[in-house]
N, C-alpha and C positions, 0 to 999 in steps of 0.2 A: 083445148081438148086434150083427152087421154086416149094412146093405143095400147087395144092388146094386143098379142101377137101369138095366135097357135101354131109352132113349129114339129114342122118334118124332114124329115131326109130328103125331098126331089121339090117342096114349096111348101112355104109358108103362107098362112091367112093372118089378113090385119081386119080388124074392126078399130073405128073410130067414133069416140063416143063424144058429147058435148058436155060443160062442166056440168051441166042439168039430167046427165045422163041418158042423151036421147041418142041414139044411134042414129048413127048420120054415114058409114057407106062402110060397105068391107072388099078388098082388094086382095085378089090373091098376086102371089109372086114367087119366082123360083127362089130355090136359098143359094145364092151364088153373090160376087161382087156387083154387080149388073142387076139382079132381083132387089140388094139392099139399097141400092142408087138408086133404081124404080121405087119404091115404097117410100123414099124422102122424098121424093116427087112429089106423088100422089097427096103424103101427107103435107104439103106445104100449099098445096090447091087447094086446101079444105081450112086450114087458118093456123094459128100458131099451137103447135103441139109442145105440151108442158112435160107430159113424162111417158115413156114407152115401156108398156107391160110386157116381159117376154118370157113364156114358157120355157122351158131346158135348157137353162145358159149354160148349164154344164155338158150339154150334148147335143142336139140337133141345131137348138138357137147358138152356139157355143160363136160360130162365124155371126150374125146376123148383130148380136148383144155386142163384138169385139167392132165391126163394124160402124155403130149406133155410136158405141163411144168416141170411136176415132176422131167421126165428126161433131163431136161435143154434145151429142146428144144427152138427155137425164135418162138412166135405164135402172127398172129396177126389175128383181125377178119376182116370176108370179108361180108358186106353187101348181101343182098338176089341179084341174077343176073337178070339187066334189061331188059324190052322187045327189046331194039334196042340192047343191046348186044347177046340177042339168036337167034335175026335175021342176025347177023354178024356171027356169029359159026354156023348156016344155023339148028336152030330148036330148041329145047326143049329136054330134055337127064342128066340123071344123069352124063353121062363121059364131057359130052360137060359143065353142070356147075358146074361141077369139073375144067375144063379147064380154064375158065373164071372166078372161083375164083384165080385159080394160074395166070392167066395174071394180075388182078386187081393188086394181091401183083408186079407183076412183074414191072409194068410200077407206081407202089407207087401210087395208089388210094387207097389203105386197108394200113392203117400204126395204126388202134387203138389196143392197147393192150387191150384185153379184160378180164374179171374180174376173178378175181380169183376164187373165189365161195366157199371157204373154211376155213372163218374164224368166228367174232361175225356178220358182219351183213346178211352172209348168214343165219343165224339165225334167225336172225330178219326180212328178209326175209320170212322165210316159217312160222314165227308167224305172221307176220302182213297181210302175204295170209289168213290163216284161220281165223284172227279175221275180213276179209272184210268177207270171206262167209258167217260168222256166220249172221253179219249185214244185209247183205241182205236177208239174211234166215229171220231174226229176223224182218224186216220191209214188208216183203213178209207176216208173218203171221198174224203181227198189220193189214195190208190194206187188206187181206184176211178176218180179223176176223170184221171190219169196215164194208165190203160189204155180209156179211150175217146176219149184224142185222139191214140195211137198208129195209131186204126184210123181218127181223122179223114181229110173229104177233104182234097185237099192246101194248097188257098187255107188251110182254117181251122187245120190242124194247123202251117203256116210260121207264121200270125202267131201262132198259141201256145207254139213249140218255141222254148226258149233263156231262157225267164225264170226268176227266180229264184220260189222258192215262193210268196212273198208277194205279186209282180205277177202270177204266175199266177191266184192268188185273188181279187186285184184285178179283172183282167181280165175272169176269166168271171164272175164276179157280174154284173160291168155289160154282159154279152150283151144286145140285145133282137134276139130269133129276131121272124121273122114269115111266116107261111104253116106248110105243112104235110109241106114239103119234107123231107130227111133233114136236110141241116144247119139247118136251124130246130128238126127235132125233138133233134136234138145236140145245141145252142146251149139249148136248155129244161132236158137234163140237167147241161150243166155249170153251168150258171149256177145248179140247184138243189143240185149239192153243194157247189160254191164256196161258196154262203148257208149251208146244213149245214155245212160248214168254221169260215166266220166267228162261228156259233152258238155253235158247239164251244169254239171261240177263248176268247169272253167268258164262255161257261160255265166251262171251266177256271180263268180268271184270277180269274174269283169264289171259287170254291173254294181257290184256292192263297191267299188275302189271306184268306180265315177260318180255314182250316189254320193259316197262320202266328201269326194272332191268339192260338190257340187254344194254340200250341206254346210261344208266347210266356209265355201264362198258366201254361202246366204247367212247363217247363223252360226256363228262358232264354236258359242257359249254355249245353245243349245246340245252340244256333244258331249261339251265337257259335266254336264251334269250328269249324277250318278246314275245308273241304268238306264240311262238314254243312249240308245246303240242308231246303229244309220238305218235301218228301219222304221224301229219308233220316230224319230227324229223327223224320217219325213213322212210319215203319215199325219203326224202334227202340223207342218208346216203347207202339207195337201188342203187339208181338211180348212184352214186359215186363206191359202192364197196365194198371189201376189200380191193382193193390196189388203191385208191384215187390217189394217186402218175401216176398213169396212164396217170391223166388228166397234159397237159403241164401247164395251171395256171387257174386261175381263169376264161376267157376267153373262155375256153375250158369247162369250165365245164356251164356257162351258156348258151353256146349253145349246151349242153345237154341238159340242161332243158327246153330249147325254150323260153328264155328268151333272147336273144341277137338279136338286130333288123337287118335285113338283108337290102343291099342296094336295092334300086331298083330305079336308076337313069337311065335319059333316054335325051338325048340333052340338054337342058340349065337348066334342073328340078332334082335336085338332093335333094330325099329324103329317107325314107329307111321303108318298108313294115314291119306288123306283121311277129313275125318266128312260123309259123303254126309246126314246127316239133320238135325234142328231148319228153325227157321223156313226156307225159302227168299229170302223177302222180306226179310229180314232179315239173312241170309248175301248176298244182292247189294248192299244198302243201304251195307254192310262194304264190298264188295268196291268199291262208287263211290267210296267217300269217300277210300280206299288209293292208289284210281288216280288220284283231284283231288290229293290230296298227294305224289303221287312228280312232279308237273305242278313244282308252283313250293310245297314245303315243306321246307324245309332238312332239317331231325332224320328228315324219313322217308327223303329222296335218300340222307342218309347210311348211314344204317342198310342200305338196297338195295344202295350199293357197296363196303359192308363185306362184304355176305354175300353177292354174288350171283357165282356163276361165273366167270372170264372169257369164255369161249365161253356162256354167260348159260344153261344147261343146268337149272339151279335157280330159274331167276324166279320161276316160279308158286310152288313153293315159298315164294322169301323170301314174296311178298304174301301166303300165306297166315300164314305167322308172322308178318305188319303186323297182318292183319284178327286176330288173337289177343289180340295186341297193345293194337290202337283197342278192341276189346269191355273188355277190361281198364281202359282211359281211359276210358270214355264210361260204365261200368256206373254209379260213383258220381253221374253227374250223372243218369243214369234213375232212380239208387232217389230223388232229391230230388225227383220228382216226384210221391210218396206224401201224401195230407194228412194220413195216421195212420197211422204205421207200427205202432205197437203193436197196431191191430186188423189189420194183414193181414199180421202175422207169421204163419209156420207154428207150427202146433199140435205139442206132443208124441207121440210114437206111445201109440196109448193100451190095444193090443195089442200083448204084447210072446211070443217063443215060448216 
C-alpha cells in the first residue's frame, strides 16, 4: 500500500491506500516524535507500506519526512492538491488531501525525493534566512530614516541633504537632541535608526563571514567561480539541498530553477515559452551572476554578441540561454557538495502500472 500524508502545524492526517487504490483507513496524529512512531504503527497494522506521500517537506511535514527517513522509510514529496483534483474527491478535507496525496504517489505524479534538511546547507539555510531579514530590516530603516528628513525643518534637513549613505549614518547617530522641541524629538528618531542601521550593518557582516565559512566547507569551487558571491552561492546550494543527488542530472536541476525553457508548440509553430516556475531564488541568483559576467567576463561577452540582435531585440533572451547555461556549469560543482551520494540517490519506482 501507499500513504499520503496532509501536513500541519499541531497534526497530521494519513490516508492509506491499496495498490488497487481502494482506501482502506485514514489516521490522524500529532506532528511530534511520538505522532511519527504512532503513524508507523498504525501503518504496519494495515500491511506493508511501499512509499509515503508527504505534503510540505519543506515546512510543516519538514520533522515528519526527516523522521520517515531515519527509519528507512521510501518518502517522496507530494505537491500541494489541485483545484480540479478536490473537485474529483467531491470537496476540500484534510482526509480527502490526504487521499489525493497517496493517489499522486500511486498513479507516479509525486516521484521527487525531497530534501533532507539535516546537514551544512541546512545551515546555510537558516543563516542566509536571517541575514535576508536583517537586510530588509536594514533598508526598511535607511528609507524610513530618508523620509523623515524630507519633512525636516530646514536648518536640520540642509546640514543632512547631500551626504553620501555612510556619513549620513554617521552623522545621525552622533545627534545629541536636547529638550522637547520637534527637532530634538527628530534628532532622537534619527539617531535611533541610524544606531538600528549600524546594528544591522554588523549583524549582516557576521552572517555573511559564517555563510561564507560554511559555503567554503560544502563547496569550494563553487566561490571560486566568476560572480559567484556567498549569497548566490547559497541560494544555489538551498534550492539543491543536502542530498543534491536527488536531482536525476543537471536537467533536473534547471528546471528547478526555472531556468529550462518549456515547449509551447502549437501546429506548424514550434517554439518554447519563458519557464515562469522552480526556485525564484535561485532563477535570480542565475540571473546576477549572468549580469556580473557579461560586466568583465570574456567567454559570456562573447557568446551575448554572437547571439544578440543588432537592434538588441533578443537580450533577454540570449541571458536567458546564459542562465541555462551557468545551471549546466555550476550543477556538477552543487552535486560535490553531497557527503553520500549513494544514500540520497533516488529510489526506484516501486509501483509500476
Amino acid at each position: 500500500m501507499v500513504i499520503g500524508v496532509d501536513t500541519h502545524k499541531d497534526v497530521h492526517v494519513a490516508a492509506a491506500l491499496s495498490a488497487l487504490g481502494v482506501l482502506l483507513e485514514v489516521f490522524e496524529f500529532p506532528s511530534t516524535r511520538a505522532g511519527t512512531a504512532a503513524v508507523r504503527v498504525w501503518a504496519a497494522g494495515l500491511g506493508e507500506v511501499l512509499t509515503w506521500g508527504v505534503e510540505g517537506t519543506g515546512s510543516w511535514g519538514a520533522g515528519l519526512a526527516r523522521g520517515l527517513r531515519a527509519a528507512d522509510e521510501h518518502v517522496v514529496e507530494v505537491n500541494q492538491v489541485q483545484r480540479h483534483t478536490r473537485r474529483m474527491l467531491g470537496g476540500k478535507s484534510d482526509p480527502r488531501d490526504a487521499e489525493a496525496a497517496a493517489r499522486a504517489v500511486l498513479a507516479g505524479f509525486a516521484t521527487a525525493t525531497p530534501k533532507s534538511g539535516d546537514g551544512p546547507v541546512e545551515q546555510i539555510r537558516i543563516i542566509r534566512a536571517a541575514r535576508s531579514s536583517a537586510v530588509k530590516a536594514r533598508t526598511a530603516a535607511m528609507n524610513q530614516l530618508k523620509a523623515l528628513i524630507v519633512t525636516a525643518p530646514e536648518t536640520l534637513r540642509e546640514e543632512l541633504t547631500g551626504l553620501t549613505p555612510a556619513a549620513l549614518i554617521s552623522r545621525c547617530a552622533g545627534l545629541r537632541p536636547a529638550g522637547s522641541d520637534l527637532t530634538s524629538t527628530l534628532k532622537r528618531a534619527l539617531r535611533a535608526l541610524a544606531r538600528r542601521h549600524k546594528d544591522l550593518s554588523a549583524e549582516i557582516k557576521a552572517h555573511t563571514t559564517e555563510l561564507t565559512e560554511l559555503i567554503t566547507l560544502v563547496a569550494p569551487a563553487l566561490l571560486s567561480e566568476h560572480g559567484v558571491g556567498p549569497d548566490c552561492a547559497a541560494a544555489l546550494l538551498i534550492t539543491a539541498g543536502d542530498n543534491p543527488h536527488r536531482l536525476r542530472n543537471e536537467a533536473a536541476f534547471a528546471a528547478l530553477c526555472g531556468t529550462s525553457p518549456i515547449p509551447a508548440s502549437s501546429g506548424q509553430r514550434h517554439r518554447h515559452r519563458l519557464n515562469r516556475g522552480g526556485d525564484r531564488q535561485a532563477n535570480a541568483a542565475l540571473h546576477r551572476v549572468v549580469i556580473s559576467r557579461l560586466a568583465n567576463h570574456p567567454p559570456t561577452r562573447a557568446y551575448m554578441s554572437a547571439h544578440v540582435a543588432p537592434n538588441g531585440a533578443n537580450k533577454m533572451h540570449t541571458i536567458r540561454c546564459l542562465k541555462r547555461y551557468l545551471a549546466r556549469h555550476l550543477y556538477p560543482l552543487i552535486l560535490a557538495a553531497t557527503t553520500n551520494p549513494a544514500e540520497s540517490s533516488p529510489q526506484p519506482a516501486l509501483i509500476t502500472p
